[in-house]
N, C-alpha and C positions, 0 to 999 in steps of 0.2 A: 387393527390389523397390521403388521408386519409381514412385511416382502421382503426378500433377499433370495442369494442364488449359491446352491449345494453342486459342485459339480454339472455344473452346467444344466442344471432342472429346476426347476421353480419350486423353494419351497415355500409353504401361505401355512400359518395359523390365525388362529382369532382367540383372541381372552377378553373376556368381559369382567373381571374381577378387578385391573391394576386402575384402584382407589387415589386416581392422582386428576389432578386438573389436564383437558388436552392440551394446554400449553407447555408444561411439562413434560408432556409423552413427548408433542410434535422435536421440541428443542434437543433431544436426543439421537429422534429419529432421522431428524437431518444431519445430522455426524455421521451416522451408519449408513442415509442412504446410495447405493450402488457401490456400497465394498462387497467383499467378499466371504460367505458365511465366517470362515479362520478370521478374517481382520476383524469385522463387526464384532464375536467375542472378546477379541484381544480389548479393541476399543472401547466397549463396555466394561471391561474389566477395571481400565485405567481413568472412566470418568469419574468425576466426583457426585454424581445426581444420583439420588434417592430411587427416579426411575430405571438406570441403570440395568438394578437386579428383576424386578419380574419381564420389561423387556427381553433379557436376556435369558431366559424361563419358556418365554413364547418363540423365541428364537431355537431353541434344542428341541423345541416342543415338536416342531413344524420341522426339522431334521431326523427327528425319529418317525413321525410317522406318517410326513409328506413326500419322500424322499421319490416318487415314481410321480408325482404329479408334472405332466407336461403340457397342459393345457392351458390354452390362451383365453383370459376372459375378457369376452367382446360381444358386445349385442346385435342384436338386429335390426337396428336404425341405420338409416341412410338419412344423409341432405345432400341439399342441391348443393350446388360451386355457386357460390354468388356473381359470378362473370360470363361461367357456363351454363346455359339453362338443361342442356342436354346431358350434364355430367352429372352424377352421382358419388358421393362420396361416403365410404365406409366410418360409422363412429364407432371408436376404442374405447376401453377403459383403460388406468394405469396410472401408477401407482406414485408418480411423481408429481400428478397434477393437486393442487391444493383446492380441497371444496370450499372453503371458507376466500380464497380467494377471487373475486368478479364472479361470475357464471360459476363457473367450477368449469366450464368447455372452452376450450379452445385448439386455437387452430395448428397442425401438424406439418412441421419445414426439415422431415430425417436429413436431408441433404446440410445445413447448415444450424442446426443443434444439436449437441451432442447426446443429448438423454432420446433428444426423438429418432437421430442417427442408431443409436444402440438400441432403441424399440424395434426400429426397422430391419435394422439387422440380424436380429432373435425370431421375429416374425416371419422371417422372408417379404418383406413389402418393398414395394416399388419403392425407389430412392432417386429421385429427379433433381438434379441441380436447379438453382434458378438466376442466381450471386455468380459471377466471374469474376476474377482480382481484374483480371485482363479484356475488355471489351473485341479486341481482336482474336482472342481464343471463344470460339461458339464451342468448340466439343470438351470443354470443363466438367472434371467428372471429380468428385468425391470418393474415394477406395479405404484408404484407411480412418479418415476422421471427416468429424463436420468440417464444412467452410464456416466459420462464424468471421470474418473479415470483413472490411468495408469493398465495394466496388461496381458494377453495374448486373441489370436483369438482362437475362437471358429465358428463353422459352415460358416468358411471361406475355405475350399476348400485347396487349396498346402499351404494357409498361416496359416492355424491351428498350435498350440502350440506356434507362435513365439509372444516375446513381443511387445506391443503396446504405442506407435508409433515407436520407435526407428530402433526396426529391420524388419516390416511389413511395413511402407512406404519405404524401399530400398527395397526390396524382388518386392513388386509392381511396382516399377519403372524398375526393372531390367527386369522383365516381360514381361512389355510393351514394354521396348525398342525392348529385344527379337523379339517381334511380330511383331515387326513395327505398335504398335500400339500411341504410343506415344514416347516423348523423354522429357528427362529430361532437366528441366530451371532452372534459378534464376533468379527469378522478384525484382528487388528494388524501393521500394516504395520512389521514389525521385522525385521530381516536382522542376521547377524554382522558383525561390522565390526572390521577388525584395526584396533589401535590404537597400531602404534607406525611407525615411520618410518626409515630409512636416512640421517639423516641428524645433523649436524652439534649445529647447535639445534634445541634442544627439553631437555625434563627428563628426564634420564637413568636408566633404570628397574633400581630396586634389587635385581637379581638377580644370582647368580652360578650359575655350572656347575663342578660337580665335571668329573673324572678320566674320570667315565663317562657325561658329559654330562648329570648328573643336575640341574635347577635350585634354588636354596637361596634363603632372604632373607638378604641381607646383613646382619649379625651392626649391632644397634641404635648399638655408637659406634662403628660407620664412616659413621654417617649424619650430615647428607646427601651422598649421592653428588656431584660435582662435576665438571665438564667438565675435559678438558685442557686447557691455554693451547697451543692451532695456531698458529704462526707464517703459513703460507701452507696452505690449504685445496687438496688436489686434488678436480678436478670429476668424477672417476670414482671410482664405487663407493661403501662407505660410510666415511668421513674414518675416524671411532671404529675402526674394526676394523682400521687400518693403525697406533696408537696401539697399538705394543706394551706398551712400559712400564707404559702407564694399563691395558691391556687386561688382561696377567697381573699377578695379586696372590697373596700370600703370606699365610693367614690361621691362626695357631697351627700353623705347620710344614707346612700343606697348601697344594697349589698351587688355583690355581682360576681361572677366567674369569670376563671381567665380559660383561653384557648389552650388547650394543656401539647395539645399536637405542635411539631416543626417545623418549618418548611426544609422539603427534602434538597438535600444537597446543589442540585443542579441547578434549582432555584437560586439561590444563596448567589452561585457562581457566576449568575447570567449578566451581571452590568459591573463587574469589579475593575473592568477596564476604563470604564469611565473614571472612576475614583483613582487610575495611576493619571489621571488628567489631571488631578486638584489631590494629589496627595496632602497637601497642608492646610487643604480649607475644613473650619472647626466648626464651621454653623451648616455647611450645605454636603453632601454626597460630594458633588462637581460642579464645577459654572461650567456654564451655557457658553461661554465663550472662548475658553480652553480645550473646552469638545470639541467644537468649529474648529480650532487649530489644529489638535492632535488627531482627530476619527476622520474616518474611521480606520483600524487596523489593518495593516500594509496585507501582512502575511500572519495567518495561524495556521502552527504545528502541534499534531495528534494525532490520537489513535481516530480509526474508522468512528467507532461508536459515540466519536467527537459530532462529529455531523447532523444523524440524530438523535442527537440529546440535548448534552450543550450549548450546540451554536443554533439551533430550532430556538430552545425557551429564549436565547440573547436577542433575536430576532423577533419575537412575542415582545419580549420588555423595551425596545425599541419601539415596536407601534403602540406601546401603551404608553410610554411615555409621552411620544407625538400628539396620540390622541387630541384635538381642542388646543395642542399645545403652537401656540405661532413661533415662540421661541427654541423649539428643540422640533427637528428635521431629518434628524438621522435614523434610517428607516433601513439601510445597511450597515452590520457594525465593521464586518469586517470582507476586506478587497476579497482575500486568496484565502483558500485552505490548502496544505499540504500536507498528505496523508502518512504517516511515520510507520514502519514496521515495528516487530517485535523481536527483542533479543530470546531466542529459544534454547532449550537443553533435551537431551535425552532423560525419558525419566527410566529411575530404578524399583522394582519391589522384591524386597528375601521371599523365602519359603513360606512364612506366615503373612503375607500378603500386606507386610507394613513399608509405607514410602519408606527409599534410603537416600542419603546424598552421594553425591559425586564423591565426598570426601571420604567414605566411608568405607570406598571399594576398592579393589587391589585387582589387579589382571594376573592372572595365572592359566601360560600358554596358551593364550588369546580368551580366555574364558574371564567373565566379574565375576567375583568373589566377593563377601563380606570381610573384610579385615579382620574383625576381631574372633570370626569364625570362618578361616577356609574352609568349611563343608559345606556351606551355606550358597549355592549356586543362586544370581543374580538374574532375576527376567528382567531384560530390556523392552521398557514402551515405546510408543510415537515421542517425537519431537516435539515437545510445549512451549508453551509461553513461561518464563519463568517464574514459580512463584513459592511460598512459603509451604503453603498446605503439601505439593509435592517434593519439596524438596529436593529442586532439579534447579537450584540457584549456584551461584560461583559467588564465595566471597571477595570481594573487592580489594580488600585491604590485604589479602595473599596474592592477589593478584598483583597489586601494585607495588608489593615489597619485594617479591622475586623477579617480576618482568618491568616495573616501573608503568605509570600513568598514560606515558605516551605509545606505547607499547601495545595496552589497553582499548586507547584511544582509535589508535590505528590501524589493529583486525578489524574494529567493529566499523568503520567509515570503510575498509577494502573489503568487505565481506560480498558484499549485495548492496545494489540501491537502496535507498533510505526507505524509499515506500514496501521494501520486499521482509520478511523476516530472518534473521540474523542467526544462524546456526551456530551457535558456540562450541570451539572446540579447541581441546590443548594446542594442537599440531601449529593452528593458525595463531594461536599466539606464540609461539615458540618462534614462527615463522618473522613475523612482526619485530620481535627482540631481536632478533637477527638483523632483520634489514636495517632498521637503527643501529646495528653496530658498526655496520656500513659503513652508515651515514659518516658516523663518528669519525671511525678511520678515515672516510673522502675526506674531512671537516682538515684534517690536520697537514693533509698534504697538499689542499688549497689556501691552506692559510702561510705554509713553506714558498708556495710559489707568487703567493702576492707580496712576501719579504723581497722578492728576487725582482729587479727592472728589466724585463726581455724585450728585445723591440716589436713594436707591434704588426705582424709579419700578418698574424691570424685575428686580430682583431672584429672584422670584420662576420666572421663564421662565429662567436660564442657574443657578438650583440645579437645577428640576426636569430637565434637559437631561444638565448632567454626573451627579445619579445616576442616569439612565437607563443612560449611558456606562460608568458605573462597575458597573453589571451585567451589558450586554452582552460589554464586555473580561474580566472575570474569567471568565463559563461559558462565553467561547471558550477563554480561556488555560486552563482547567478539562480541555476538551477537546479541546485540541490542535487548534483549529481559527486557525491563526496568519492564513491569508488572511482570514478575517471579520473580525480584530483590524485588516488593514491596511485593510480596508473602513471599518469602524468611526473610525479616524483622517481618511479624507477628510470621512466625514458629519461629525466634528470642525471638520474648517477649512472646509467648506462653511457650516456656523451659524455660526461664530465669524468668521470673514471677513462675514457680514449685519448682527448685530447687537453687533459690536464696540462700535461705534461709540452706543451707546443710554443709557441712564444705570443704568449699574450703580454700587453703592457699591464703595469700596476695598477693605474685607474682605470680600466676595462674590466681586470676579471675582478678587483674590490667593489668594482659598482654592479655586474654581474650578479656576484656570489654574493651580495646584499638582498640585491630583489629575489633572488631564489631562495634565501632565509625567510625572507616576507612571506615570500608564498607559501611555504613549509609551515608557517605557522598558527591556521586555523587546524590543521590535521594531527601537527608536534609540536606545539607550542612550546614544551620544554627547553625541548633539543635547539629548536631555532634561537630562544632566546640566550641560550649558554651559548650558539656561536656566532650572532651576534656583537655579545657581550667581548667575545674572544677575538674579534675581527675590529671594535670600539667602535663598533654602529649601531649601539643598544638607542641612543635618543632618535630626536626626530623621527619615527617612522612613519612613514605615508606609506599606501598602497599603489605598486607601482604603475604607472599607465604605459602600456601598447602603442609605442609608434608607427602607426600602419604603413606607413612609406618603407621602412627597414623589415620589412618581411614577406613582400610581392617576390612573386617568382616571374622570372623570364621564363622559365619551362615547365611545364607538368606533366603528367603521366594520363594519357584519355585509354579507358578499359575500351576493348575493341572486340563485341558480340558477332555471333554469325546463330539464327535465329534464336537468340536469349543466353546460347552458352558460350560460356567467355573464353576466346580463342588468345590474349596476348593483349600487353596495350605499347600503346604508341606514344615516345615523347615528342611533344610538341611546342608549339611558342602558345602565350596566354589567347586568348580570344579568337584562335585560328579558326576558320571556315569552314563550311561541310565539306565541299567540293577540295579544300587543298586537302583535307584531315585524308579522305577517301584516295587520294592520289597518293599521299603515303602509305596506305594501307596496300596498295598495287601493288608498291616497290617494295614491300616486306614480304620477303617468301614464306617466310613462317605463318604466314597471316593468309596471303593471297592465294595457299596453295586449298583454300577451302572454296573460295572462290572460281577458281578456272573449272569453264566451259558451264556455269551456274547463269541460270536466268534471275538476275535484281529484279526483287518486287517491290521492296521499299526499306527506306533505309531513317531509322529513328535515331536524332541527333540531340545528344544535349551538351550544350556547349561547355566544356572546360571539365569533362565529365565521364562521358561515353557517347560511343555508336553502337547502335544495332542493325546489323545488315540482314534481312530476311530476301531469303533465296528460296 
């Protein structure tokens, strides 16, 4: 069954005919579900899945001749409120809940999910908040979207005031158990998972079968097992099990079979880190004792699907190694994960519905066009991942010969955070080659003024600047936060473009416009090290350190609320007091004039920061 919505009416079909596995079907359906009949075609149009086309079938299907259907399908069961014994609550059907998952029932919060919000909202059903951000707002209403945020219960009954989730799902569980109305579980989401493969490459699994099909470990100096040299691969079946030769072996007079299957990739992958431990050891994998030193791994970067796959089996092959084992402990491989986005393209398709590349099309009066054929009008897809089969990739090496490397480099770190995905677009690299031209030109007229001895008048102002610089670039590089770092480089040449030109001494702005090369150089490596090279501070480089004494302020700026909306702020000295802060808020008419003849109710103070004055 397929749901989706035609102008605002429900349209339903049902096909019984599409010959695919439901794993297939579901994996589609979850791309289309909750677009919109037009997007759901488009987006079927552009998937690469086999199911695709008869979903897409049951979808026109249910548009021709569902199109008046506006009825809600909901049954006639009620249950109790497990808290209220007197309440009754209405059970739904619908069409996002997954049967194959737990129960297939669960429980409905419109107010702070979004699928249940937009249920409730199509329905007309009651939509009760329960979540505040703000524990001193009781009248928190929801209008245009769920709350899915963290914060406290409201018109939840014993569980009011507590935080949400952390301390209001044990407060509920506790409850329940009380009552005997539930008990507390842990579900893990683990299935069997064959691991080995039909194919070619991959690492050949050390098994062999007797006479009676019995399996054995292959006898220790026949190891390691090793592939056959194929001259040409057939694309049917499995290659290995047509490999007579390799296939039947002779072991002390007995015949026997090899295991013709592979182990699938992620296998292969899951302890190769251990072996960057003992790169050079020729009898063992790793010692035992190099592991201790090196493991486990600080930090690993990847895709989502890194998580579960990958770093699951690497975590399997660590408690198997443990197993029995006294001498190997390491039961965690790795500290951190850090999630990485993906570089994206628009994709294209001609008239005969074949991918085209970016390179391929020409803009005429804001329209794509086929190049080699202007009659040829271009339909534009969704935003992808980039890859081969659609051909929505950008070749690299035109990229780098017309805009250079760092260029390259430098859309892709200012785009989006690292964990977000990466929209690739001419404009932003164009944008990029620019700002390095900048750079270039600042490069040539700080290198003019460190010729020159000025006396040091301003010195003072462009140290305390760069070790500001020099703390903000490290805890973003610290936390992978590479767009703040490209932020961080223009607020660079925005100062440095001002007071270039002021009277700094020689060894002030040489040692300056040193560490701000350093710093430039995880983002531009290029550039920094050409003006390095051009300044004669290419050797020794360290990274430079933050002297926190040379960057305290005597004054700051405190934001100054009058019930949460920000009325003005106020400079002040570092760590000043509630009561002095509020005495200048009196004497500021701009400020004060929200205040007079106002009854103070309470006033929220955070030091070095803001006030809130609620009136």
């Amino acid at each position: 069954m397929a749901t989706n919505y035609l102008q605002n009416n429900e349209v339903r079909a049902v096909s019984k005919y599409i010959r695919m596995s439901p794993s297939k079907v579901r994996r589609v359906l979850r791309q289309i579900q909750g677009k919109s009949y037009k997007d759901a075609l488009v987006l079927l149009e552009f998937m690469p899945y086999a199911s695709c086309e008869p979903i897409s079938k049951v979808l026109r299907s249910a548009a021709a001749n569902a199109q008046n259907n506006m009825n809600l399908d909901e049954t006639k069961l009620f249950v109790t409120h497990p808290f209220k014994d007197n309440v009754k609550l209405k059970v739904f059907i619908a069409n996002f809940i997954l049967m194959d998952y737990g129960t297939g029932a669960i429980f409905g919060c419109p107010a702070h999910d979004q699928r249940d919000f937009d249920f409730a909202k199509k329905y007309n059903l009651t939509i009760k908040p329960v979540v505040t951000p703000d524990l001193d707002n009781q009248k928190f209403e929801t209008v245009e979207t769920a709350y899915t945020g963290p914060g406290y219960l409201f018109n939840s009954s014993f569980l009011d005031g507590l935080k949400c989730p952390e301390e209001s799902i044990i407060k509920t569980i506790e409850y329940l158990e009380k009552e005997n109305l539930g008990k507390k579980k842990i579900n893990f989401r683990l299935k069997d998972w064959g691991i080995s493969r039909q194919r070619y490459w991959g690492c050949p699994i050390p098994i062999i079968y007797d006479e009676n099909n019995n399996p054995q470990k292959i006898p220790k100096k026949m190891l390691p097992v090793e592939l056959p040299k194929i001259e040409k691969l057939d694309p049917t079946g499995n290659p290995l099990d047509k490999e007579t030769n390799w296939k039947n072996i002779t072991i002390d007079g007995k015949n026997f079979t090899r295991e013709t299957d592979t182990l699938d990739t992620f296998v292969d992958s899951s302890w190769y880190f251990l072996r960057f431990c003992s790169p050079r050891n020729n009898n063992y994998g790793f010692d035992v004792d190099e592991v201790k030193y090196w493991m486990p791994v600080d930090q690993y970067i990847g895709g989502i699907e890194h998580a579960i796959l990958h770093l699951l089996y690497s975590r399997f092959f660590m408690r198997a190694i443990s197993y029995n084992n006294k001498n190997f402990d390491l039961k965690e491989p790795f500290s951190g994960l850090f999630t990485q986005g993906m570089v994206c393209h628009e994709t294209y398709k001609d008239p005969e519905n074949n991918w085209v590349s970016p390179e391929e099309i020409e803009i005429i009066d804001g329209k794509k066009y086929l190049k080699k054929d202007n009659s040829k009008l271009i339909s534009v897809g969704p935003s992808e991942s980039m890859s081969k089969s659609k051909k929505n990739t950008i070749d690299p090496e035109n990229i780098i010969s017309n805009y250079g490397a760092d260029a390259a480099r430098l859309f892709i770190l200012s785009d989006s955070p690292p964990e977000k995905d990466v929209q690739w677009s001419e404009e932003g690299i164009i944008s990029s080659f620019k700002f390095i031209q900048k750079l270039w030109n600042l490069n040539f007229k700080i290198i003019e003024e460190i010729k020159k001895d000025h006396p040091k008048d301003n010195d003072e102002e462009i140290i305390k600047f760069t070790n500001k610089l020099i703390k903000r670039v490290t805890e973003n590089l610290e936390s992978f936060s590479y767009n703040k770092i490209v932020a961080n480089l223009h607020e660079m040449y925005s100062f440095m473009s001002k007071v270039i030109f002021k009277n700094y001494s020689k060894n002030t702005l040489m040692k300056s416009y040193k560490d701000i090369l350093i710093l430039m150089s995880p983002v531009i490596p290029h550039f920094a090290n050409e003006c390095l090279t051009m300044i004669e501070n290419k050797n020794n480089i360290n990274w430079p350190q933050c002297n926190e004494n040379l960057i305290q302020e005597d004054e700051i700026n405190i934001v100054v609320q009058i019930n949460g909306k920000k009325r003005g702020l106020i400079k002040s000295k570092i760590n000043v007091s509630e009561d002095e802060l509020f005495d200048k808020i009196i004497s500021e008419n701009n400020i004060n004039k929200y205040l007079k003849d106002k009854k103070i109710r309470k006033k929220i103070f955070i030091p070095n920061r803001l006030i809130n004055v609620i009136i």
